[in-house]
C-alpha positions as CSV (number, residue, x, y, z in Angstrom):
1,X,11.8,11.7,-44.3
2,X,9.3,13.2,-42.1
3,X,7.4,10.5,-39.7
4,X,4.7,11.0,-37.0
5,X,8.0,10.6,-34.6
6,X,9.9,13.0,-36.0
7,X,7.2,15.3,-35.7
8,X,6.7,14.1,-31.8
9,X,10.8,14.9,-31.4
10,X,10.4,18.0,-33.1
11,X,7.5,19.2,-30.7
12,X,9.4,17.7,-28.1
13,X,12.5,20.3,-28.4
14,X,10.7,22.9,-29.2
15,X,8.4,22.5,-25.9
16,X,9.3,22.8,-22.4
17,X,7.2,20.4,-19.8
18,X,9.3,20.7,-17.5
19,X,7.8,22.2,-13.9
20,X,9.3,22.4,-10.5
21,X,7.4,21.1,-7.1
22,X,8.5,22.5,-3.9
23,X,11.3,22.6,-5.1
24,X,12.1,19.8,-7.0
25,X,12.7,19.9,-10.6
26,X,10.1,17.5,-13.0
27,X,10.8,16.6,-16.4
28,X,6.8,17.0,-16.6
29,X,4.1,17.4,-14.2
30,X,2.4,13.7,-15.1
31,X,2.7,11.7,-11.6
32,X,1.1,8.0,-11.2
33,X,-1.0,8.5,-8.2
34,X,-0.8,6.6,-5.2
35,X,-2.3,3.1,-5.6
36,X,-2.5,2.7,-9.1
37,X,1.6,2.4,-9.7
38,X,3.1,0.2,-7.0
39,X,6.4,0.6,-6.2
40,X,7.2,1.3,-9.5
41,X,9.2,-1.7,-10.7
42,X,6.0,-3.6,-11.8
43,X,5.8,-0.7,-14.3
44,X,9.8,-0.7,-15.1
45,X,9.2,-4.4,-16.8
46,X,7.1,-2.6,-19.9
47,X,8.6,0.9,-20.5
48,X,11.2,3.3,-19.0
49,X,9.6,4.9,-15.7
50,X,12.3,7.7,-16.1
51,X,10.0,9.3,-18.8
52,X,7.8,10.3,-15.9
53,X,8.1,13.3,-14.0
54,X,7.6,11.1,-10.6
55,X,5.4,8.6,-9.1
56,X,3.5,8.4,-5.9
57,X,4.0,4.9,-4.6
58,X,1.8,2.5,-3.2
59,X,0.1,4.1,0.6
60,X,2.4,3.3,3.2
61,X,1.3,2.7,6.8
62,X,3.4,2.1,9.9
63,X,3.0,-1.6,9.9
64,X,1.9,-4.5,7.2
65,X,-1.9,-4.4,6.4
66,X,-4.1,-7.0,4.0
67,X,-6.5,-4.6,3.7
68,X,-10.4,-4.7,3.6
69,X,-11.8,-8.4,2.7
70,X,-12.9,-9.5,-0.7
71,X,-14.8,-8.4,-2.9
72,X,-13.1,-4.9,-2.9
73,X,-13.5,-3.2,-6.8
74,X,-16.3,-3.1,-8.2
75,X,-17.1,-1.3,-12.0
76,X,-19.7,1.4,-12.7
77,X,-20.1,3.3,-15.4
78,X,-17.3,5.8,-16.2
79,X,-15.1,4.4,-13.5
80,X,-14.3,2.7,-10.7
81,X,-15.4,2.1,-7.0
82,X,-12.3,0.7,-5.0
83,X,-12.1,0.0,-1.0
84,X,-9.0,-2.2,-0.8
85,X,-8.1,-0.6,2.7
86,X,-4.3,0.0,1.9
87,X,-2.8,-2.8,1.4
88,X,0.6,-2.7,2.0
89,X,3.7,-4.4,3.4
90,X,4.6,-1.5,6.4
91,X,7.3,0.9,6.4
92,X,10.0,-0.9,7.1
93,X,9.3,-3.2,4.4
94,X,9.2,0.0,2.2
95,X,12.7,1.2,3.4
96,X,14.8,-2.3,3.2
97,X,12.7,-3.8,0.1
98,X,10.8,-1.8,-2.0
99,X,12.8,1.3,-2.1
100,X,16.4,-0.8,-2.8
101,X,14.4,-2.3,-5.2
102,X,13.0,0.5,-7.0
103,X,16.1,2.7,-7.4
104,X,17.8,-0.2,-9.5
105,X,15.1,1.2,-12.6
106,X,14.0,4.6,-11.3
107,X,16.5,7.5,-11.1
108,X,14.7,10.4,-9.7
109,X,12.9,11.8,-6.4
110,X,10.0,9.5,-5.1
111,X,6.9,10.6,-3.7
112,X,6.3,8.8,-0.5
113,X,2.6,8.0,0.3
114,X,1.9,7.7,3.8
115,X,-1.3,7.3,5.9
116,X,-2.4,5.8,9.4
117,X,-4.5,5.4,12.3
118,X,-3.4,8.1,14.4
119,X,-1.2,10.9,13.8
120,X,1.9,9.4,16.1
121,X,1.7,6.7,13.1
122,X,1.9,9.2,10.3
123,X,5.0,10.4,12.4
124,X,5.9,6.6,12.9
125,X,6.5,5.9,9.0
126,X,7.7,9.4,8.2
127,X,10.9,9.2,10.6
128,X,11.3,6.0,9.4
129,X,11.6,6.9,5.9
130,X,12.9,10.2,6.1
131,X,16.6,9.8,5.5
132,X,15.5,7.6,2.2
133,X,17.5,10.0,-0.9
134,X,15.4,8.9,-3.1
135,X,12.1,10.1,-1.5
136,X,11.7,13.7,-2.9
137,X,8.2,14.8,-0.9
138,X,6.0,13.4,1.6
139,X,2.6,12.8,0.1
140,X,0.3,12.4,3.6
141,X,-3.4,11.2,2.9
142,X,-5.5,12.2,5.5
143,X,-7.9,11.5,3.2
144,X,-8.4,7.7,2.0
145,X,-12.0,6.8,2.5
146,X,-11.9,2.9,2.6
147,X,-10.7,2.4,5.8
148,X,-12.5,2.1,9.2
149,X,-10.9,4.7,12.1
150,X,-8.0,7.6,10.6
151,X,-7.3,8.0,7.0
152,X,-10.3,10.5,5.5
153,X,-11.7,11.3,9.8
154,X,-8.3,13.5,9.5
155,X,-9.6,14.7,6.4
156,X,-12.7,15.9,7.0
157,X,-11.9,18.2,9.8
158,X,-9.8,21.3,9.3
159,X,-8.1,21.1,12.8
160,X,-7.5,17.4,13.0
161,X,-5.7,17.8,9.1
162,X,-3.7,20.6,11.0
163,X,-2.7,18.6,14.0
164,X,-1.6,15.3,11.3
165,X,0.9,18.0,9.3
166,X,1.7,20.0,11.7
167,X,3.3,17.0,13.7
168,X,4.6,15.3,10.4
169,X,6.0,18.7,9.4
170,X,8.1,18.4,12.7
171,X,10.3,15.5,11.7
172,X,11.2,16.1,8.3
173,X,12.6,18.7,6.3
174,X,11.6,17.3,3.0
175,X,8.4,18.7,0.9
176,X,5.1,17.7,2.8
177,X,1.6,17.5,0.8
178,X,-1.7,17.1,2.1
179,X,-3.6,14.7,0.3
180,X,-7.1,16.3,1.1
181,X,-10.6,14.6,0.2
182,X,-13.4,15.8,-1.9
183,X,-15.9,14.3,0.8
184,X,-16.1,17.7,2.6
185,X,-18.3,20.4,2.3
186,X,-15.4,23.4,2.0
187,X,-11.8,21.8,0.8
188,X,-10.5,25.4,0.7
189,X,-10.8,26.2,4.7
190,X,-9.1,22.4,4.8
191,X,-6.3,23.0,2.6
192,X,-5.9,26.8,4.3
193,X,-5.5,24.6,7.4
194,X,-2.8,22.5,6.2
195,X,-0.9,25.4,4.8
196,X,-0.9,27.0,8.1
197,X,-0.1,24.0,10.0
198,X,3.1,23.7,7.8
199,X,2.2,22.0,4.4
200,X,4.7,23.0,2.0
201,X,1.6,21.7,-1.1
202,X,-1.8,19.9,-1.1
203,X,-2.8,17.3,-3.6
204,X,-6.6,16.9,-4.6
205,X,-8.7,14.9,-4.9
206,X,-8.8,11.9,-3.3
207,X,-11.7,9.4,-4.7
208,X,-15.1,10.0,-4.3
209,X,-17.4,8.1,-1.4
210,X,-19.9,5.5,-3.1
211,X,-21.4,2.1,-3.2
212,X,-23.2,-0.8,-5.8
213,X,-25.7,-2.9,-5.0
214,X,-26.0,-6.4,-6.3
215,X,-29.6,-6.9,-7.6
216,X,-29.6,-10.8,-7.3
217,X,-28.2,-10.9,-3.5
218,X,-29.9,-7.8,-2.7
219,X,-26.9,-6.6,-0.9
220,X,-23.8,-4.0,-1.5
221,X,-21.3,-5.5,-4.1
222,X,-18.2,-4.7,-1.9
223,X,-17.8,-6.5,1.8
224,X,-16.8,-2.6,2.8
225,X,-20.5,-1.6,1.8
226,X,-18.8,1.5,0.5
227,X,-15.3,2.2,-1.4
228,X,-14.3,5.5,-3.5
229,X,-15.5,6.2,-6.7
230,X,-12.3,7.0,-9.4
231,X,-12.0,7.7,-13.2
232,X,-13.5,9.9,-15.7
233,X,-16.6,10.2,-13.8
234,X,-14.6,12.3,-10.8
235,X,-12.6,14.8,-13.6
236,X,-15.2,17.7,-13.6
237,X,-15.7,17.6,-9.5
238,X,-11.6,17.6,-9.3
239,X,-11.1,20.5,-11.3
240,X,-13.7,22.5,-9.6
241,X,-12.0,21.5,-6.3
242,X,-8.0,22.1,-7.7
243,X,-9.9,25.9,-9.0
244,X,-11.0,26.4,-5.4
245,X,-8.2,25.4,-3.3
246,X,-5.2,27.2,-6.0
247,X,-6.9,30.3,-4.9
248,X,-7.4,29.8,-1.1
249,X,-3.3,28.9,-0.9
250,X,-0.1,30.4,-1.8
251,X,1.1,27.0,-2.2
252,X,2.0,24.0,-5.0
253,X,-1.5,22.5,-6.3
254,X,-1.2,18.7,-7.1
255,X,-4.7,18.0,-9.2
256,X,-5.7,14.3,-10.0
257,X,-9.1,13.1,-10.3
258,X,-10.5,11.3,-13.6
259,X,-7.3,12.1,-15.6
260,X,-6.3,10.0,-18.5
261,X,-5.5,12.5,-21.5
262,X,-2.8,15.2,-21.9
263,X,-5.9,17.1,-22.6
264,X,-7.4,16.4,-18.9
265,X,-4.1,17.1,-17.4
266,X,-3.8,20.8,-19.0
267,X,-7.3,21.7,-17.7
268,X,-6.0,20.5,-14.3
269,X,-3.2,23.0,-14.6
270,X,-5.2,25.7,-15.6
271,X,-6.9,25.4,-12.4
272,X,-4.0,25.7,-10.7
273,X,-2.1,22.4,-10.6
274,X,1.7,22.7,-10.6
275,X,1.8,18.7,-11.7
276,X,-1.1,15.9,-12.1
277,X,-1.3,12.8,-11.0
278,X,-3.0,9.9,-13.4
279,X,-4.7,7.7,-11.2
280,X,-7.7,4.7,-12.3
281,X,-6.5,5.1,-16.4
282,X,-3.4,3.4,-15.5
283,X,-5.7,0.4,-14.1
284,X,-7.1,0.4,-17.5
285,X,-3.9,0.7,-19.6
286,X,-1.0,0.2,-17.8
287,X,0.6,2.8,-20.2
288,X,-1.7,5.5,-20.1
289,X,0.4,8.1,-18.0
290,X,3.4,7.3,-20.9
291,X,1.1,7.7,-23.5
292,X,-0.2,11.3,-21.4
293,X,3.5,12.3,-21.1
294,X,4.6,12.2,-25.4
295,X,1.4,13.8,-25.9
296,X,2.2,16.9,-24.0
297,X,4.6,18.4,-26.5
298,X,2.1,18.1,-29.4
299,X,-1.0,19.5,-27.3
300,X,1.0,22.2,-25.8
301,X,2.3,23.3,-29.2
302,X,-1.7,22.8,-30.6
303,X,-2.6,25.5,-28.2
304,X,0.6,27.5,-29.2
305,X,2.2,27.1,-26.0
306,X,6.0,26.8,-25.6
307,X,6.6,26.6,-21.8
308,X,4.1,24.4,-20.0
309,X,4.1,26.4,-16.8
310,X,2.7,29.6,-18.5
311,X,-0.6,27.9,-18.5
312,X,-0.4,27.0,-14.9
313,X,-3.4,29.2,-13.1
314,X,-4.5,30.2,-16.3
315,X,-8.4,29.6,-15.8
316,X,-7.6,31.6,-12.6
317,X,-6.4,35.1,-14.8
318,X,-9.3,37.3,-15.4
């Protein structure tokens, strides 16, 4: 008897997803992004995490942080504004805790988030976590607009992105990615920079700088003033940014921004994205980057596709 899973296992073996990232062999390209996945396990208590390509974990700092006071979310139509100030508990915490932790459910590469305040702390948390097996690429923000001094000032400046993975790229031999932000006026003479200075891939975009007001107190709705704006509001501006930095490098593309359909992360790759990270949808259902991954096969074979990496750069083909 033929059953909608049947015909989802038949796609499945009939379709290849897989993709490889610096190196590094993925089942698929779908990635939880940074801050909306953890350390994984959270995730591990309602589904198998293996059926993911990756995950980028939770932004990691040299030490502990609380992050930015309360309120820090805040709706708006079509997404999201966030300015929790990555929270975290430090990098050493990472490397005894979470990580020990995480490879009891998740058996394959990591991708280590990282960010600070300078770039010896970038260095800081990278040494620190370097010899960690299970971390398969460095994921560096230099671009994470909700916190006050580093983070997106890296970003927004070609030679200070340079200087962050340049040193960074000095210290480990794994993968590097620039995380690069959208609040620029040219990503593509960023991301060149990076690639120059040693990045190995960048990953774009980062969220989006904007604010609420409250109407009754007269007054912002977050105590940051300002946080980054995430969800399907953001997926148009990614894909025109992932289209503009896949031609300026030679590089892996990484494209998240507003993803939350196997649809959405197809476009992404024909703009150029090697893999796609799923970032707010996964606020919104905590399986919507499963849910992205068993519908690959099906859309892939829909557009009469048998290898998912012979759409990569397709929009970029004329």
């Amino acid at each position: 008897m033929v059953t909608p899973e049947n015909d989802i296992n038949a796609c499945a073996g009939a379709v290849s997803t897989a993709v490889c990232l610096c190196g590094i062999r993925l089942d698929n390209p779908v990635i939880p992004a940074s801050g909306t996945f953890g350390y994984g396990y959270e995730f591990a208590e309602l589904y198998d995490i293996n059926e993911l390509g990756s995950f980028s974990f939770k932004g990691t700092t040299a030490e502990p942080r609380f992050g930015n006071p309360t309120p820090r979310i805040a709706e708006c139509p079509a997404g999201m504004l966030n300015a929790v100030g990555l929270q975290n508990p430090g990098a050493r915490a990472v490397k005894e805790v979470e990580l020990p932790r995480l490879a009891q459910v998740f058996h394959k590469p990591v991708m280590a988030n990282v960010s600070g305040f300078s770039v010896d702390d970038y260095v800081s948390t990278v040494s620190l976590l370097d010899d960690e097996p299970q971390i398969g690429w460095f994921e560096v923000n230099i671009s994470c607009p909700n916190v006050h001094g580093g983070g997106m000032s890296f970003g927004t400046s070609g030679a200070a992105a340079a200087e962050v993975i340049a040193a960074v790229r000095k210290v480990t031999c794994k993968p590097v990615l620039a995380k690069l932000s959208p609040n620029v006026t040219d990503v593509a003479e960023i991301a060149r920079a990076c690639e120059e200075a040693g990045a190995d891939g960048i990953s774009l975009i980062n969220t989006l700088l904007g604010m609420r007001i409250d109407l009754k107190r007269r007054r912002p709705v977050l105590a940051n003033t300002t946080g980054g704006l995430s969800g399907p509001a953001v997926l148009p501006v990614a894909l025109r940014m992932v289209y503009q930095v896949a031609q300026a490098v030679r590089v892996p593309v990484v494209g998240m921004g507003g993803v939350s359909s196997a649809r959405d992360v197809l476009e992404m790759m024909m703009c150029g994205a090697t893999a796609v990270e799923v970032g707010a949808a996964n606020l919104v259902d905590p399986y919507a980057s499963l849910k992205i991954v068993r519908d690959l096969p099906a859309a892939l074979t829909e557009l009469g596709v048998n290898d998912i990496t012979d759409i990569i750069g397709a929009a970029l083909r004329r």
